[in-house]
C-alpha angles and dihedrals in degrees: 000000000000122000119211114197112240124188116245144117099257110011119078108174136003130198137179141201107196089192097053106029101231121143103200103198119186113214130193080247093043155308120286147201120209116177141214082023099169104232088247088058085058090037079058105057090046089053098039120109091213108043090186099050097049091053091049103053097027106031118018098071100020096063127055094235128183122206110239 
């Protein structure tokens, strides 16, 4: 999957697979995989002034994730 930087305090790098559903989002502490992610939740992140805050209050806890 390809990883597209992003600027933000915490996020690196995000990534997503349409077909599968997986966000993979690449933090300063790891990389991770969230799934079932719908494609607006990732829409979202890209379009959100603050990229950290949006994972945290709209992705860390609403999706089962595995670090990677």
């Amino acid at each position: 999957m390809k990883l597209s930087p992003v600027i933000s305090k915490n996020l690196i790098a995000v990534g997503y697979n349409p077909f599968s559903m997986i966000l993979r989002i690449q933090l300063k502490n790891g990389m991770y995989d969230f799934f079932n992610v719908p494609e607006s939740i990732y829409n979202g992140l890209l379009n959100a002034q603050s990229k950290s805050y949006y994972h945290k209050t709209y992705i860390k806890n609403s999706f089962r994730y595995t670090k990677i």
